[in-house]
C-alpha positions in Angstrom: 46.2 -5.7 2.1 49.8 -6.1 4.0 48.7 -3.0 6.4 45.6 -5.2 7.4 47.5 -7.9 8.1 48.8 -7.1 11.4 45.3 -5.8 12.2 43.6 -8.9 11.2 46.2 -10.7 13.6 45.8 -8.8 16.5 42.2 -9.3 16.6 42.5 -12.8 15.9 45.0 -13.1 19.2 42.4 -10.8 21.4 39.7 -13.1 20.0 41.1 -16.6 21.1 42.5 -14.9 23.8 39.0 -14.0 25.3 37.5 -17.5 24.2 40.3 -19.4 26.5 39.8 -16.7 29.5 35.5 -17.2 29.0 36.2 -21.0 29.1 37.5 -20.8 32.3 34.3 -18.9 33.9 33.1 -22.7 34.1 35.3 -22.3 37.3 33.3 -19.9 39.0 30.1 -21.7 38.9 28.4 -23.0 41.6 28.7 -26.7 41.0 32.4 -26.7 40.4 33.4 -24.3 43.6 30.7 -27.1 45.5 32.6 -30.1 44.2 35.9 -28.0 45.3 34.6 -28.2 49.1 33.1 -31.7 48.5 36.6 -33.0 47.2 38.5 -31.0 50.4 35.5 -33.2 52.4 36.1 -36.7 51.0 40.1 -36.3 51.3 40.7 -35.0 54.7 39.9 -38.8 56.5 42.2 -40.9 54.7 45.4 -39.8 56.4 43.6 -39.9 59.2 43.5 -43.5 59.2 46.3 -44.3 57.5 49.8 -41.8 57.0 48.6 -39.8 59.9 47.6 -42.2 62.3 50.7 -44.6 62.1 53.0 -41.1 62.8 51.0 -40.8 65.9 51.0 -44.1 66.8 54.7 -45.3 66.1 55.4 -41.7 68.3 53.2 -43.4 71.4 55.4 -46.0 70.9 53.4 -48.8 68.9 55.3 -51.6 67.1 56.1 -51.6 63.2 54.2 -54.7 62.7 51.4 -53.9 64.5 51.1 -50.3 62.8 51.0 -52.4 59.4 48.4 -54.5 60.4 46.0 -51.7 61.7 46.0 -49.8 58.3 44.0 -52.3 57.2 41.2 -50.0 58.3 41.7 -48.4 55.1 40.3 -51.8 53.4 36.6 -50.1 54.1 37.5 -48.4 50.9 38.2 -51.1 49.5 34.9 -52.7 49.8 32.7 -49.4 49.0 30.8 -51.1 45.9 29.2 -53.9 48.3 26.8 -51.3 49.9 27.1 -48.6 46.9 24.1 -50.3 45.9 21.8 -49.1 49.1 23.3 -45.5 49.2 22.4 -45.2 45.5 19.0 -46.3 45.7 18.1 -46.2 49.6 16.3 -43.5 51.3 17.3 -42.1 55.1 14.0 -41.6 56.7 13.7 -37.7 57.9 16.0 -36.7 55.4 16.0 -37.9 51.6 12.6 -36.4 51.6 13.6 -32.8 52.7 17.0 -32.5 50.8 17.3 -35.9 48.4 19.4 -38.8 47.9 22.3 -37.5 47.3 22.7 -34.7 49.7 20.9 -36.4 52.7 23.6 -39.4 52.6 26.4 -36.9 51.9 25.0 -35.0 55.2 24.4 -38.3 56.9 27.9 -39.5 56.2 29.6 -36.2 57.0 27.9 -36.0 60.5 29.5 -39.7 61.4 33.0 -38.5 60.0 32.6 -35.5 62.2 32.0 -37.3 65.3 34.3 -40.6 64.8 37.0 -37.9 64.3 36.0 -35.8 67.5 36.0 -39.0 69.5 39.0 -40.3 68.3 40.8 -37.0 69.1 39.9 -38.5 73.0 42.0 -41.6 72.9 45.1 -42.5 73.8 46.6 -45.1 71.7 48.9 -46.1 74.4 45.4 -47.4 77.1 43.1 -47.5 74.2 44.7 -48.9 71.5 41.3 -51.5 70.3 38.8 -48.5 70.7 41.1 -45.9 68.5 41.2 -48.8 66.2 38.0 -49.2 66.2 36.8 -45.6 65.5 39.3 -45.8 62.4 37.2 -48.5 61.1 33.7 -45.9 61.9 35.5 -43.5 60.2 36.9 -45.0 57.2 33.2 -46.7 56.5 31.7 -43.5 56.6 34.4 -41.7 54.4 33.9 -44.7 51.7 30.5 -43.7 52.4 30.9 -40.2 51.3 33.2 -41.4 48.7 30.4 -42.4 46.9 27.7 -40.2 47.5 30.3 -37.9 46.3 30.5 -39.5 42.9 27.0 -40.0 42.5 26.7 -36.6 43.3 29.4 -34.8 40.8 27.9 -37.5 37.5 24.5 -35.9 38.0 25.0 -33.0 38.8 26.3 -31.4 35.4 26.2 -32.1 32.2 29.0 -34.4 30.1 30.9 -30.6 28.7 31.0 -29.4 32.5 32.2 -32.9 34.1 36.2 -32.1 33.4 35.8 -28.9 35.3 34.1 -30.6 38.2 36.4 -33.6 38.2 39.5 -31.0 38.2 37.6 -29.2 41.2 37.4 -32.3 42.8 40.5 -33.6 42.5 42.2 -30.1 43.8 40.0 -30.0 46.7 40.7 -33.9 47.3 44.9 -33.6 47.4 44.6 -30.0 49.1 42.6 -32.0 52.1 45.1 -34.9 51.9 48.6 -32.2 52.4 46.4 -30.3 55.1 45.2 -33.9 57.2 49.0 -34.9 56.6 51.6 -31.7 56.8 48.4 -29.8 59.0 47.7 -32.6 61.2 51.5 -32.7 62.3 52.1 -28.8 62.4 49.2 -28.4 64.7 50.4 -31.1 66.7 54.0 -29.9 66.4 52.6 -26.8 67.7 50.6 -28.3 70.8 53.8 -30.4 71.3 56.8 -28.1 70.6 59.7 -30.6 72.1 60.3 -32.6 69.3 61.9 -35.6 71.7 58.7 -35.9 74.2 55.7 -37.7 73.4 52.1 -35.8 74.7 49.4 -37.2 73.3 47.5 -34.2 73.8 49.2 -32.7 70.9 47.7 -35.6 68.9 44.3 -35.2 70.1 44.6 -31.0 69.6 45.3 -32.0 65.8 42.4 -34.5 65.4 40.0 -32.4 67.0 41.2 -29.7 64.3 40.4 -32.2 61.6 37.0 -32.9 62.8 35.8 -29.5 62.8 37.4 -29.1 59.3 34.8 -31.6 58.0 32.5 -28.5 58.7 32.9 -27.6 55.0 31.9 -30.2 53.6 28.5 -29.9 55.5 28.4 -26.6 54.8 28.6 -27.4 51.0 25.9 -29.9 51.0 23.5 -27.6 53.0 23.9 -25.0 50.9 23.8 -26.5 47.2 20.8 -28.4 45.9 20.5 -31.9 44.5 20.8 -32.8 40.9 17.8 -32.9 39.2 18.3 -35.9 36.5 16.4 -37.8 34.1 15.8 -41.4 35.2 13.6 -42.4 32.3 16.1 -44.6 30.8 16.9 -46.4 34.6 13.5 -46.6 35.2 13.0 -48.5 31.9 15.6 -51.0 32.7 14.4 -51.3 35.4 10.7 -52.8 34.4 12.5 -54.8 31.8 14.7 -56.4 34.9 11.3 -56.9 36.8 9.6 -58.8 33.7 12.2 -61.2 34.4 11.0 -62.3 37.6 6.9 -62.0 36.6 6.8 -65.5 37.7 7.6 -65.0 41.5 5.2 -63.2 43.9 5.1 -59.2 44.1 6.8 -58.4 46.9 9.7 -61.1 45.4 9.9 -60.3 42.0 10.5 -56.5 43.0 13.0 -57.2 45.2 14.8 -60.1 42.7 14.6 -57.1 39.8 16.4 -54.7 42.6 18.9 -57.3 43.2 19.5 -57.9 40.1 19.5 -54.3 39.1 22.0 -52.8 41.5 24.2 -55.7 42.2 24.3 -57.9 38.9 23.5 -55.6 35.6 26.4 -53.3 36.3 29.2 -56.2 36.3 27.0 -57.8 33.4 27.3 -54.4 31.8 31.3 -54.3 32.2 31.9 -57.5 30.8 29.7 -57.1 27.8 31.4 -54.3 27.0 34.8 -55.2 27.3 34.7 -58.6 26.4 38.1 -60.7 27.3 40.0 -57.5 27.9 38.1 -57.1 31.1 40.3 -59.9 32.9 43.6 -57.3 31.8 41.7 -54.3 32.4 41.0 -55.5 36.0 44.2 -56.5 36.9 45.5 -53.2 35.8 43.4 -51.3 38.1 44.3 -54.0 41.1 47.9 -53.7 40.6 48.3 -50.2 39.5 49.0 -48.3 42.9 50.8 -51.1 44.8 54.2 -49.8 44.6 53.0 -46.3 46.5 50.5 -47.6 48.7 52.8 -50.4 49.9 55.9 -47.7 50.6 53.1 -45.5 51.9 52.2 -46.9 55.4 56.0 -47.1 56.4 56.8 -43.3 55.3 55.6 -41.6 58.5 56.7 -44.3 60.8 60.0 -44.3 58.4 60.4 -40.3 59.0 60.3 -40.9 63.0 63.0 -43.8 63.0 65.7 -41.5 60.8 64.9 -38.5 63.6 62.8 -36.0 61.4 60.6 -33.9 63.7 57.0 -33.7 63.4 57.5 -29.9 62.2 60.4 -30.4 59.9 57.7 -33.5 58.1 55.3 -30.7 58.6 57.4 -28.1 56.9 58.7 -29.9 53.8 55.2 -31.6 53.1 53.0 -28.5 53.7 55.6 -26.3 50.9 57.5 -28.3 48.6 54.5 -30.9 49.0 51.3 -28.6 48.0 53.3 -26.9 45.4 54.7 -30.3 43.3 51.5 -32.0 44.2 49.5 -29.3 42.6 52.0 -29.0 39.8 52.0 -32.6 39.0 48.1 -32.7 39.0 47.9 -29.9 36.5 50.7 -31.7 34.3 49.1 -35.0 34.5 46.0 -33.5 33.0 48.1 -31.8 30.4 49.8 -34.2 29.2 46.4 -37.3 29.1 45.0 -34.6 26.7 48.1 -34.3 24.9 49.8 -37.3 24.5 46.6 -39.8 25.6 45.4 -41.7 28.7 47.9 -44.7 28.6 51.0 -43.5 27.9 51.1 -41.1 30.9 49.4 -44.0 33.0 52.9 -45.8 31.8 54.8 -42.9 33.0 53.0 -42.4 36.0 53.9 -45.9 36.9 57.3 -45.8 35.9 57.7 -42.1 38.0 56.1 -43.4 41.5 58.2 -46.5 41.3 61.4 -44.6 40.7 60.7 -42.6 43.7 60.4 -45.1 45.8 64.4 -45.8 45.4 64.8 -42.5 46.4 63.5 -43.1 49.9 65.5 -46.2 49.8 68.4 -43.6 49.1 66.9 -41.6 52.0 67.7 -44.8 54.2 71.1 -45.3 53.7 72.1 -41.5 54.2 69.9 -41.3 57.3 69.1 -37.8 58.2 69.1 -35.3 56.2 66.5 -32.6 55.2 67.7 -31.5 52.0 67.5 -35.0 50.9 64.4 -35.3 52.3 63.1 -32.3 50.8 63.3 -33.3 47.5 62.4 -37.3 47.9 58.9 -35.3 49.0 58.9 -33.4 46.2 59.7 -35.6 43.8 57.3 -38.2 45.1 54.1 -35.8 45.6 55.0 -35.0 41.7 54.6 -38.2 40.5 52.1 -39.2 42.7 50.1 -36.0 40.9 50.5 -36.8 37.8 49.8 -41.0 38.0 46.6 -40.0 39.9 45.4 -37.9 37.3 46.1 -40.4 34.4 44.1 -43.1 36.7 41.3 -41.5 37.3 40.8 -40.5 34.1 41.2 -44.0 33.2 38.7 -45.4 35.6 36.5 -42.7 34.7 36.6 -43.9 30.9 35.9 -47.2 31.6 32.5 -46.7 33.2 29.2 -46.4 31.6 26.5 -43.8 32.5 23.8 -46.0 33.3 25.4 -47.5 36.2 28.4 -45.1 36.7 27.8 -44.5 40.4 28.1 -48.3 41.3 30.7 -49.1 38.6 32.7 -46.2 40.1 32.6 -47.4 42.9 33.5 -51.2 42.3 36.9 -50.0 40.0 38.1 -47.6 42.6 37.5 -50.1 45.5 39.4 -52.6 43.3 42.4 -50.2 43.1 42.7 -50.3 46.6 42.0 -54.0 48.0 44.9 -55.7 46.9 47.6 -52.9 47.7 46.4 -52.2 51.1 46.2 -56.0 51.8 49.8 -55.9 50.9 50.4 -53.5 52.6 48.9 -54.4 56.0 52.3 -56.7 55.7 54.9 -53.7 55.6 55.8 -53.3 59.2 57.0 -56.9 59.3 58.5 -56.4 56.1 61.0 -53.8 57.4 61.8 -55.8 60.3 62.5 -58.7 58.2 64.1 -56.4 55.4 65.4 -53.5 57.0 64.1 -49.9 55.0 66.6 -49.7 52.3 65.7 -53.4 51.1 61.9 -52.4 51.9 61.5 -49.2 49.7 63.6 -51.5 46.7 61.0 -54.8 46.8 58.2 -52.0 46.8 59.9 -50.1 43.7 60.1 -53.7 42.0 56.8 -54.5 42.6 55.6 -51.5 40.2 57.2 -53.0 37.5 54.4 -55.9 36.4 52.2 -52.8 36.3 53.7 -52.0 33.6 53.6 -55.1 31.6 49.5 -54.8 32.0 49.5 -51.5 30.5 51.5 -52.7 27.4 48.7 -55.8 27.4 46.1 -53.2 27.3 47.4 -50.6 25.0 48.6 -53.4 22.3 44.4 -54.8 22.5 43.4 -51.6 21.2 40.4 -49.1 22.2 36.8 -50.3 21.6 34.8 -49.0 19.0 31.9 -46.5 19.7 29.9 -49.3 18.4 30.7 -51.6 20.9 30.1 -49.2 24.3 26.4 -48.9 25.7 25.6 -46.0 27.1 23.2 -44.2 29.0 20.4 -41.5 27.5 22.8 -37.8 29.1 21.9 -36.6 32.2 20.3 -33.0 32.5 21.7 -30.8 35.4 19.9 -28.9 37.4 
């Protein structure tokens, strides 16, 4: 009996061994390597309107204040759930037919990105300041746009066992866009521009014509999967029951009243049903919870260029020490939400990105310094990695299947309006303030975010009991 022992052992090892390595074949299927390039799709234009752009334009030249006002560009994400509605349910002639609805306004909004980008790699900010503006504004529509096709897209298109894989694909497709539209942008345009003390902005224009032919693989990955194939039985059945409602009015009315009422109303009815007086908390949570880093965020580029970093030396640290603790942080968020639970890493998270915001206030008083800098990158692309992770598995809890593509869409627009209104403020901030001051007020203004948690935690999780959900999706 004790020589089978080790025997028995061993094959027990070789056993779970080979059920952990099969689990991860999920990574290798199609849908998961797709949401991979959709993720890389929907985060290369945000630094493109927001960090990127204000290095570009604070190097042409372009006030503090004025740079914080134009990132409110980035408010388009802000507002995504007002017409989530219409790409959820609205066809594009000449396309939703041939490919569906999810991949022709994927395609659609992909083909804009493309273009605003490839235009706005013609501009000068110094003699065309309104029109680059401007193009922002196209841009960051259309990559709120694709935001949400993308989310529609990555719910339906797997079933509930498969959606942690494709959310992981997502998300490390997503940050691996952001470091390459942030530390790639300025190496390429480091590279066009290789004296560090001259402004040329066709070094800028070099990079964002780079970025717009990156958004080839997105469109690549939506011409070459296919479209979910879901059951809408249950939507379809609300959907008549909303439409009895308005049997009183005409035809033509009562169907558009029950659309209405359907896409715009039911899912915020939904919410609060669901979550009763804890939705008030719950909201302000996700309102607050990102202020500290978005706030700081706007002025770290432009706060680079006043201390005398280079474009390549931003490029350098951000494209090594910031893909590697980005990546490591995403992987130890994860780890640790299914470890020690969504809430108390969302505490941590917070505590972590508003602790590194004193370090760039640090970073201020030394002046310049690249070894300091080097690890004030590191450290803050760590915690950002593992407070996103903790957040969007938070929002991604809250939401209910039968409306999670507009619910989605209303909590991640809500994490975003208040801090980049705030934020639009930050140039004039550091004028009043000076940067040391700057990067301490936006520290301290993580700290009520920490309060909500506790509110939350301390009401408790609801019961399955109380939480409607949707009949399961099938994948295709």
């Amino acid at each position: 009996m004790l020589a089978k022992d080790p025997l028995h052992k061993g094959r027990t090892v070789i056993q779970n061994l080979s059920q952990r390595l099969g689990a991860l074949k999920v990574y290798a299927q199609k849908r998961v390597l797709t949401l991979l390039a959709l993720g890389f799709s929907s985060g290369l234009p945000l630094a493109l309107v927001f960090g990127t752009l204000s290095f570009w334009l604070r190097e042409a030249g372009i006030e503090r204040a004025t740079i914080g006002f134009i990132s409110w560009v980035a408010l388009a994400y802000s507002f995504k759930f007002l017409w989530a509605p219409l790409v959820d349910r609205l066809p594009i002639p000449g396309l939703t037919a041939r490919m569906g609805r999810r991949r022709s306004w994927l395609l659609l909004s992909q083909l804009v990105l493309a273009a605003g980008l490839a235009t706005m790699a013609q501009m000068d900010p110094q003699l065309q300041l309104s029109t680059l503006v401007g193009l922002a504004l196209v841009v960051a529509f259309a990559s709120a746009t694709q935001d949400i096709a993308v989310d529609a897209f990555r719910i339906e298109a797997a079933p509930e066992k498969m959606q942690a894989a494709l959310a992981a694909a997502y998300q490390m497709g997503y940050r691996l866009a952001m470091i390459f539209s942030g530390a790639g942008a300025l190496a390429i345009a480091a590279w066009a521009d290789p004296d560090p003390n001259a402004y040329r902005v066709e070094a800028w224009q070099a990079a964002y014509w780079a970025m717009a032919a990156s958004m080839g693989v997105g469109i690549l990955a939506t011409l070459l999967t296919g479209e979910p194939q879901v059951d809408r039985s249950t939507a379809e059945q609300a959907q008549q029951q909303t439409l009895a409602r308005f049997a009183h009015w005409p035809g033509p009315i009562a169907r558009l009243l029950a659309w209405g009422y359907s896409a715009l109303i039911a899912p915020f009815v939904d919410f609060f049903q669901r979550y009763g007086k804890q939705a008030l908390v719950i909201l302000a949570l996700i309102a607050c919870y990102r202020i500290s880093d978005i706030v700081m965020g706007v002025m770290a580029n432009v706060f680079y260029v006043d201390m005398g970093f280079s474009k390549a030396e931003v490029a350098a640290i951000s494209k090594v020490y910031g893909v590697i603790m980005t990546l490591l942080g995403a992987a130890a968020g994860g780890a640790l939400v299914f470890r020690f639970g969504t809430l108390k890493i969302l505490f941590i998270g917070a505590i972590l990105v508003a602790g590194t915001n004193l370090l760039y206030a640090l970073q201020a008083q030394v002046g310049y310094h690249v070894g300091l800098l080097t690890l004030v990158i590191a450290a803050d692309n760590f915690a950002a990695g593992i407070a996103t992770s903790a957040f969007i598995a938070y929002l991604s809890s809250l939401t209910n299947l039968a409306y999670s593509a507009t619910q989605y869409a209303l909590l991640s627009s809500m994490m975003l309006l208040f801090p980049k209104y705030v934020a639009g403020f930050s140039g004039v901030m550091v004028d009043a303030w000076g940067y040391s001051t700057f990067f301490i007020a936006a520290s301290a203004m993580g700290l009520p975010v920490l309060l909500l948690i506790a509110l939350v935690a301390r009401q408790g999780p609801l019961q399955p009991s109380e939480i409607k959900t949707a009949e399961p999706r099938s994948a295709s």
